[in-house]
C-alpha positions in Angstrom: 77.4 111.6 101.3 73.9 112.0 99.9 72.5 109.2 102.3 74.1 111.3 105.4 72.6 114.0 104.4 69.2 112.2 104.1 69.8 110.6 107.3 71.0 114.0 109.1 67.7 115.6 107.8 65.3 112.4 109.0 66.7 112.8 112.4 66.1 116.5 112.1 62.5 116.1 111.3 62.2 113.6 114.5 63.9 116.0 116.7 61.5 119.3 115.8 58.2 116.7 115.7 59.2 115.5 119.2 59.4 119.4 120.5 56.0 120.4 119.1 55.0 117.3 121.4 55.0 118.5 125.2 53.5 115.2 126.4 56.5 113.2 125.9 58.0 111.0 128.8 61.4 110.2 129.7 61.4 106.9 128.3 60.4 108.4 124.8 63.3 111.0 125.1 65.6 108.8 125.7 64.6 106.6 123.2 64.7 109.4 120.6 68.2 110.6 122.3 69.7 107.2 121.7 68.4 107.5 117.5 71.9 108.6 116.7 74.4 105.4 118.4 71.8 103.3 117.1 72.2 104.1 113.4 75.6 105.0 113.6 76.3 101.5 114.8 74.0 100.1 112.0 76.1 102.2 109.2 79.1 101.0 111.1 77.7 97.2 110.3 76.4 98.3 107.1 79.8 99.8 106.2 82.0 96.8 107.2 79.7 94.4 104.8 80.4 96.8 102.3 84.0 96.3 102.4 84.4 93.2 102.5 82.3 92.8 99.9 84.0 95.2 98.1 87.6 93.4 98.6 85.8 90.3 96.9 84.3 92.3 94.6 87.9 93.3 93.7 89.6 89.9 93.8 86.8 88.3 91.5 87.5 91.6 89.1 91.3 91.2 89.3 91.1 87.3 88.2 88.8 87.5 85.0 90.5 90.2 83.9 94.0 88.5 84.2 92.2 85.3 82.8 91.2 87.3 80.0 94.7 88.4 79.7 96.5 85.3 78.8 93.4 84.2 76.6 95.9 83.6 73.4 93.1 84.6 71.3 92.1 88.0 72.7 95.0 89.6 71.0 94.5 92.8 69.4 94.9 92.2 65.5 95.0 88.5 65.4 92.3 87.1 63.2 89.0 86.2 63.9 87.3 88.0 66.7 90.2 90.1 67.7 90.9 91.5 64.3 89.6 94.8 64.9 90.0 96.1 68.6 86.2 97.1 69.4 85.8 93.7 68.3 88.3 92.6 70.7 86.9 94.8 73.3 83.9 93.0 72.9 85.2 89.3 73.2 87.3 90.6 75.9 84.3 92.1 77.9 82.4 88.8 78.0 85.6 87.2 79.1 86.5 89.3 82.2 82.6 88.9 83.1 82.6 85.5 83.1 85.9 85.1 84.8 84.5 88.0 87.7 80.8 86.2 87.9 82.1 82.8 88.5 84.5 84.2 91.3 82.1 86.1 92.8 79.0 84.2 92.8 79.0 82.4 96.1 78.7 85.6 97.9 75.2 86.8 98.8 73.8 85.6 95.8 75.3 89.1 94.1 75.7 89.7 90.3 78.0 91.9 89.6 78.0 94.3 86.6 80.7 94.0 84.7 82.6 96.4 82.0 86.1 95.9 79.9 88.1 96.8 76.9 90.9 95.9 75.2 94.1 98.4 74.1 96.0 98.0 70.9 99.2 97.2 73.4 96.6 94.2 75.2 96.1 96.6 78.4 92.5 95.6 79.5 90.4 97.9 81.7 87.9 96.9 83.8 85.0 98.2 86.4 82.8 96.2 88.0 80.0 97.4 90.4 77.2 95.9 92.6 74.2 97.1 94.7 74.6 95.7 98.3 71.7 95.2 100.1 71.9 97.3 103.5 70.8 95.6 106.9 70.4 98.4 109.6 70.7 101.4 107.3 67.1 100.4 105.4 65.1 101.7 108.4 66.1 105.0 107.4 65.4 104.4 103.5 68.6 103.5 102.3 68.0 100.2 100.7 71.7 99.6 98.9 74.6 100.6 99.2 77.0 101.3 95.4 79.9 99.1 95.4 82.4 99.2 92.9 86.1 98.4 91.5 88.6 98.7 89.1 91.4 97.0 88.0 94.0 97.3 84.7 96.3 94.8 83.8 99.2 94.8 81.4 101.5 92.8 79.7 104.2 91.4 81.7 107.7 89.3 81.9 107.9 85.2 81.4 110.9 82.8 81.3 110.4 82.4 84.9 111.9 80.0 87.5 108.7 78.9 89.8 108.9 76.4 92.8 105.6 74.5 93.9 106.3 74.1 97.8 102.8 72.2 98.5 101.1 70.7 101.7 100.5 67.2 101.6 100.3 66.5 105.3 97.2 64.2 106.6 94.9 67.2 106.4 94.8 67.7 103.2 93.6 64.2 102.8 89.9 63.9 100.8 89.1 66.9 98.7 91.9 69.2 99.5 94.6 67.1 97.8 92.2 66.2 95.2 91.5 70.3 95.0 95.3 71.1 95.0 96.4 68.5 92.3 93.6 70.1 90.1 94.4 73.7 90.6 98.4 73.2 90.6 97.7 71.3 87.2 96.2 74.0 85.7 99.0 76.4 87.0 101.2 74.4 85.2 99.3 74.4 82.1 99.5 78.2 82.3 103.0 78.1 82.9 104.1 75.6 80.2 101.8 76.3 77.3 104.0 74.7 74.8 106.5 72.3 74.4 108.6 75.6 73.9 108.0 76.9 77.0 110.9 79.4 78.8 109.5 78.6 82.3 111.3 76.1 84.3 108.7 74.8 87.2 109.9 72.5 90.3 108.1 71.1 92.7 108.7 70.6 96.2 105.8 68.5 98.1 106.2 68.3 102.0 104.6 67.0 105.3 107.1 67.1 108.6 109.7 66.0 106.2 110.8 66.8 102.6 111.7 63.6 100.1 114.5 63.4 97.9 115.0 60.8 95.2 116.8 57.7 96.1 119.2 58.4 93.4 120.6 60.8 95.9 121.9 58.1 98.3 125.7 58.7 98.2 125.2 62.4 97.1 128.7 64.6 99.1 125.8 66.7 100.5 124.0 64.1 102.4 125.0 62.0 105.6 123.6 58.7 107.0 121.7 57.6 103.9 123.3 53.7 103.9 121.0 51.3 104.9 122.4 48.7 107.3 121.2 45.8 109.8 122.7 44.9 113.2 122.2 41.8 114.8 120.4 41.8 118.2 119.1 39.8 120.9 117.7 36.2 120.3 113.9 36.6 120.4 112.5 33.9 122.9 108.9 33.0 124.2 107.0 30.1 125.4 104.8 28.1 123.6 101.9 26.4 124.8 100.4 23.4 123.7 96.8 24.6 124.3 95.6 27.9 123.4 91.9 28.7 124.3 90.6 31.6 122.8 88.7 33.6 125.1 85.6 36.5 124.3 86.6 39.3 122.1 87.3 42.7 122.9 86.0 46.1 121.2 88.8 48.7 122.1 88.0 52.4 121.4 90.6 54.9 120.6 90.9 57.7 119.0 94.2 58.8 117.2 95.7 61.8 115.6 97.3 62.7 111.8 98.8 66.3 111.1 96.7 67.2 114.7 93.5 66.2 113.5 92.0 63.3 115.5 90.7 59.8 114.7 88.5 57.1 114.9 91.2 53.9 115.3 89.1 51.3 117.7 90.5 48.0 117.0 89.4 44.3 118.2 91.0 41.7 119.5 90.9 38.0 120.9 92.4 37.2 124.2 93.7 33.6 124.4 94.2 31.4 127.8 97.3 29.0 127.6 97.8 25.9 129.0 100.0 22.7 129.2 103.8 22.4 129.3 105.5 24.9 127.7 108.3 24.4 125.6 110.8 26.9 124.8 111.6 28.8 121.8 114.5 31.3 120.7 115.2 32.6 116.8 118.1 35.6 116.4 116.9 39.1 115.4 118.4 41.7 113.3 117.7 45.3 113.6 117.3 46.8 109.7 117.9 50.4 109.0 116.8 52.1 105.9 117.0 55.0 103.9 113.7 56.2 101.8 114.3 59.7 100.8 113.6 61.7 104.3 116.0 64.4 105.0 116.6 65.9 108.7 117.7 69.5 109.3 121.5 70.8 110.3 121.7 72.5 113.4 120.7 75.9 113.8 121.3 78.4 112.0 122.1 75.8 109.7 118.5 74.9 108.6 117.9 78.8 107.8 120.3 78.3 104.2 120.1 76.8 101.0 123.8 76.4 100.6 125.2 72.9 101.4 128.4 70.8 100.9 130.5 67.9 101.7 131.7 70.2 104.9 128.4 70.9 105.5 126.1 68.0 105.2 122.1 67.2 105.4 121.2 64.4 107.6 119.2 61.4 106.2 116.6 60.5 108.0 116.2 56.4 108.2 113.1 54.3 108.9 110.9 57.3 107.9 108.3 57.8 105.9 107.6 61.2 104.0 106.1 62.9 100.9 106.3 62.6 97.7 109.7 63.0 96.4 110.9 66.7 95.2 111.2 67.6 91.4 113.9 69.4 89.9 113.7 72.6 87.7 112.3 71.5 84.2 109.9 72.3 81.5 109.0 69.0 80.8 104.9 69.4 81.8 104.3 65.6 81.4 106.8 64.6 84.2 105.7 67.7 86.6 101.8 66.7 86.5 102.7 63.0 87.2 104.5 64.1 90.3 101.6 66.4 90.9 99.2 63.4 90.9 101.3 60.9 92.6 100.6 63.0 95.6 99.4 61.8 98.4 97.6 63.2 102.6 99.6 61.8 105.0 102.1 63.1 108.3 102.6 66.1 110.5 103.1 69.7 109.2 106.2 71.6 109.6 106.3 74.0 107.1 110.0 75.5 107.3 111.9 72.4 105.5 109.3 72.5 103.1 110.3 76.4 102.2 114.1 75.6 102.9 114.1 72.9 100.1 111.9 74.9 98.0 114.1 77.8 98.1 117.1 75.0 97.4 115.4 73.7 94.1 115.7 77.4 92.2 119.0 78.6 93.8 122.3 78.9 92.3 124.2 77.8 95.3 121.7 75.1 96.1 122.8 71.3 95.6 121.0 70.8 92.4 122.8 73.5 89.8 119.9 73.9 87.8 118.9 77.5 88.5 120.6 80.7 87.1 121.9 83.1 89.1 120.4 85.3 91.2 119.0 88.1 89.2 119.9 86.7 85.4 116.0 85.6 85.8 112.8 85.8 87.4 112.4 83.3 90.7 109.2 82.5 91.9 108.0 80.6 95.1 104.1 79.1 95.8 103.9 78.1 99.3 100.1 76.2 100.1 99.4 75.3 103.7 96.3 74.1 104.8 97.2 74.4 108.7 99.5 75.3 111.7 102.7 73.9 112.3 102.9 70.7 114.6 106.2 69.4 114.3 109.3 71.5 115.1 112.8 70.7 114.4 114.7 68.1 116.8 117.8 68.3 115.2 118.2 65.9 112.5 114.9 64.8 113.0 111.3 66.8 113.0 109.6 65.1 115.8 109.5 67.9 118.1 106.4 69.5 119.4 107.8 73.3 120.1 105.3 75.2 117.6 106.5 78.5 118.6 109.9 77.3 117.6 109.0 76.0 114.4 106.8 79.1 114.2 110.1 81.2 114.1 111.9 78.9 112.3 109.1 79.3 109.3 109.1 83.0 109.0 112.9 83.6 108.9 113.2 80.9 106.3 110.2 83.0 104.6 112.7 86.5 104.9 115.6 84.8 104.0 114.0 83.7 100.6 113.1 87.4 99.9 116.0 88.4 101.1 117.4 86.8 98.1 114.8 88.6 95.4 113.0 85.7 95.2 109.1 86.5 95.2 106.8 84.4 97.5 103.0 84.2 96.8 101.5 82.4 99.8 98.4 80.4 99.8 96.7 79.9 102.9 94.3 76.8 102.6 91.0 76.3 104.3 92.8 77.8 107.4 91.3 79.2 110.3 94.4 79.5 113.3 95.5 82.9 113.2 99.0 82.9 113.9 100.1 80.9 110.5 97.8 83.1 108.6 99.9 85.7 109.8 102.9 84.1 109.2 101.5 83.3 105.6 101.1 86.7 105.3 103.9 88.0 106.5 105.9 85.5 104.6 104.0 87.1 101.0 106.2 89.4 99.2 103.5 92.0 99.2 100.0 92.2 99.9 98.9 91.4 96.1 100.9 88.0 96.6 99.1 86.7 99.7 96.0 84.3 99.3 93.0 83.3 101.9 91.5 80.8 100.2 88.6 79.5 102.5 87.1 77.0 99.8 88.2 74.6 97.2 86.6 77.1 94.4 89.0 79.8 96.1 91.9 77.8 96.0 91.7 77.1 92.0 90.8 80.8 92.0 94.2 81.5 93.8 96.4 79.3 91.3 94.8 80.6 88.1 95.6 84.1 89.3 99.1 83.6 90.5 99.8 81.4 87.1 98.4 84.1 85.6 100.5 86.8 86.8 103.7 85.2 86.8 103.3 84.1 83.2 102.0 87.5 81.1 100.8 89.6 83.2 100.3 92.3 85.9 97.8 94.4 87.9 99.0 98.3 87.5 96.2 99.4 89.5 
């Protein structure tokens, strides 16, 4: 308010110098009668930077001070430097800046100050403030703007169920899935401390498709997983005597994986035949082969984790799909070697990915590992790094209706909360509007749903969801 009122009174000054000035012309007035919309638009700028500055400001706060949180050694009355609490304030402090600076630091080379302590009960409060440089609003002498936050987490529940449901589609292929096996490693590192551990983590990896292990083959659930052959035609051509090869060819062509195109030129040799040819026939077989991939029922089938021997899931054979998923367990050597056995390849359809998911931590899923619904905390992490591009064809997923898949996505998503399950969302690197609305929409809340525009973002996003679900939680 203080810089209004310093800008009100500069323009007041203007306005009174211009009328002891008779000679003005009409291009000054005007000039001076357009003063205001110019500087109101420039505080308008000025003000948007602010925020969003402030909102980052915020998030970077938020995670050192839940980092600082699930520090096992800043407890309050343990030994060492937390044996006194303005000791533990102290440690605590440095902890939360640390955690805030590194969040923030990519943005406009800003340092932000940073304040905490620690309660006997672990509640940590924190501010955190930083001058923002102003862009339009310095003509008038105000050189920064005061931006600040506060955050105060507590203590909260563990002996979670959590369900990984991660992107491994042909877009995430380089540093993304290098990225995402890092952070989701260190998410389970926060949620399986110990060997003793009362979290129980699965993981569900997807592309078009979702995998299950071949041990599954004559589950009462699943139809059409028996490989067979069938005999076919006899294969004949004729073959030449001669064969002269001719120049080679360059061929360019550009391809497409998960939407993103290309570069698959290839070269080849054409040949010129000649002489008498003889001919030549051998039988053929058609082979048919189950690896894991699973279709979708009809609708409204696909929209519910229950299934049975009635009810079946249709294999899908001769297709290739992501890493298998992993059942419910606490067992953190077996989850990070699924986590690194990942691999970038296929089309994105993000709906099976939730459905199966959502299947892995429910009671009336196929699996029967999970407890029943409200006997325990269940957790969902969706990470997408794009826009659907397959829909479902019923079994299969090689349709191309997005809208439809679209749909299909965000009523899996309300079904899931439907069932008090709690969805954080974590949108990748993403820049199409309509999944990050979807992503959004599919969050339980606001405080659940992540924009992660970089890799350093994306580890930010895990460590912050790990470490909410596992100790504590923002109360303000």
């Amino acid at each position: 308010m203080s810089a209004f009122r310093k800008l009100r009174g500069d323009f007041a000054r203007k306005i009174r110098s211009f009328g002891r000035h008779r000679g003005g012309n009409v291009a000054i007035f005007f000039a001076i009668a357009s003063l205001p919309a110019v500087l109101l638009v420039g505080a308008s700028i000025d003000y948007g930077n602010g925020l969003r500055i402030r909102a980052k400001l915020h998030a970077a706060l938020d995670s050192g001070a839940l980092r600082a949180a699930t520090d096992p050694s800043l407890v309050p009355g343990s030994p060492g430097p937390c044996s006194t609490i303005a000791a533990c304030s102290v440690q605590t402090e440095k902890s939360v800046k640390e955690g805030a600076r590194a969040y923030f630091a990519q943005y406009q080379g800003l340092t932000p100050a940073v304040t905490a302590s620690i309660q006997a009960d672990g509640t940590i409060n924190a501010t955190a403030s930083v001058s923002v440089p102003t862009f339009i609003m310095k003509m008038t002498g105000v050189t920064h703007m005061p931006i600040m936050a506060t955050t105060q987490v507590k203590k909260g529940l563990s002996g979670a169920e959590v369900v990984l449901v991660l992107d491994t589609t042909g877009s995430m292929s380089g540093v993304k899935i290098s990225t995402l096996k890092t952070a989701a490693n260190d998410l389970i590192d926060t949620l399986l401390p110990n060997t003793g551990a009362t979290n129980k983590v699965a993981i569900a990896p997807f592309d078009q498709y979702v995998k299950l292990p071949l041990s599954y083959r004559n589950a009462t659930w699943l139809t059409g997983t028996q490989d067979y052959s069938v005999p076919g035609p006899d294969y004949c051509y004729d073959s030449y005597p001669i064969a002269t090869p001719g120049t080679p060819v360059h061929v360019n062509a550009t391809c497409y994986n998960d939407g993103a195109p290309y570069n698959c030129s290839y070269d080849y040799t054409p040949y010129t035949y000649s002489g008498t040819p003889t001919r030549v026939c051998s039988p053929t077989s058609s082979t048919y082969t189950w690896y894991g991939c699973v279709g979708s029922r009809n609708y409204p089938l696909d929209l519910g984790d229950a299934v049975s021997a009635t009810s079946p899931v249709p294999g899908m054979l001769n297709t290739s799909c992501a890493q298998p998923v992993t059942r419910l367990t606490n067992d953190k050597t077996a989850l990070q070697a699924q986590i690194n056995a990942m691999n970038a390849y296929g089309e994105t359809y993000v709906a099976p990915g939730l459905l199966w998911g959502w299947r892995l931590i429910s009671p009336d899923g196929p699996f029967g590992d999970a407890k029943t619904y409200g006997a325990t905390k269940k957790i969902m992490v969706l990470m997408t790094d794009g826009a659907n591009t397959r829909s479902a064809n019923y079994p299969d997923h090689a349709g191309h209706n997005v809208a439809d898949a679209n749909t299909i996505t965000s009523k899996t998503c309300e079904n899931i909360k439907a069932k008090g399950i709690e969805i954080y969302s974590v949108a990748f690197m993403i820049t199409d509007t309509t999944i990050l609305n979807i992503l959004k929409n599919c969050a339980t809340s606001p405080a659940t749903y992540y924009n992660s525009t970089s890799t350093a973002e994306l580890k930010s996003a895990f460590q912050a969801i790990g470490y909410q679900i596992m100790a504590v939680r923002l109360t303000r």
